[in-house]
N, C-alpha and C positions, 0 to 999 in steps of 0.2 A: 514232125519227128521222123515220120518213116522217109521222106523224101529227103530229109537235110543229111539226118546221121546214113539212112540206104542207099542212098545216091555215093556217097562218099566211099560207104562199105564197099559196096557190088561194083562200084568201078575202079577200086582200089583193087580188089579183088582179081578184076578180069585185065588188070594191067599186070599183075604181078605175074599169071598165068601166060602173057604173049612175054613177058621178059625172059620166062624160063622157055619157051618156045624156042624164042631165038639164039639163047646164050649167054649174053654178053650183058644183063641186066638192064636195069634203067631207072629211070627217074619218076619219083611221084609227088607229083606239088597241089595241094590244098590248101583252098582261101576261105577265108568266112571272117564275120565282120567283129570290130574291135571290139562293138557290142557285146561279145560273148566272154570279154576280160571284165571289164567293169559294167555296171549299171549306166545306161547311157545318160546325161547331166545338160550337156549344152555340146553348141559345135564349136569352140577354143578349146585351140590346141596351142602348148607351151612354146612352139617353135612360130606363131603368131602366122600359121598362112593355111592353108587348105590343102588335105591329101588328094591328090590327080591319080588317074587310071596309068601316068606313068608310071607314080612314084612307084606303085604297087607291082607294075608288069618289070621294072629293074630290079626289084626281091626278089620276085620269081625267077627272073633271068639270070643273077646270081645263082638262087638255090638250083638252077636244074644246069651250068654249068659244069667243067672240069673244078672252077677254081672253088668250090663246096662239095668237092668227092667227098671227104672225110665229115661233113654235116650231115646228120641223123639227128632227125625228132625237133628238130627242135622248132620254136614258137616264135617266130619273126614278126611282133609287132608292127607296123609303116603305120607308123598316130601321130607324127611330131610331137610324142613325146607326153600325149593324151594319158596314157597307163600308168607312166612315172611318175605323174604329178601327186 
């Protein structure tokens, strides 16, 4: 707990501090596993293939773009679809 939820905390924390440093704000992207929506069951997923360290790094790469300025908070799933079911 203290490293999962503090690690997030404290460097959430000390990112928000160097955004006011410099001005101009920024970006803060948090991952953790699907696990933490549902109880985990098996590894099929409804879109019938395997989540890759891509699929994952082009959510991120959206959320910390221009084209999700206006995205706040929110829970971005990459489970093909695992949650939904």
């Amino acid at each position: 707990m203290s490293v999962n939820f503090g690690g997030v905390f404290f460097g959430s924390r000390h990112a928000v501090i160097q955004f006011k440093r410099q001005g101009s704000g920024g970006v803060i992207c948090n991952t953790g596993s699907v696990a933490g929506l549902v109880g985990w069951g098996g590894a099929l997923h409804p879109l019938g293939r395997y989540i890759t360290a891509e699929d994952c790094a082009e959510a991120a790469l959206y959320l910390c773009s221009d084209l999700a300025k206006n995205v706040t908070g929110v829970l971005l799933p990459v489970d093909g679809g695992y949650v939904a079911r």
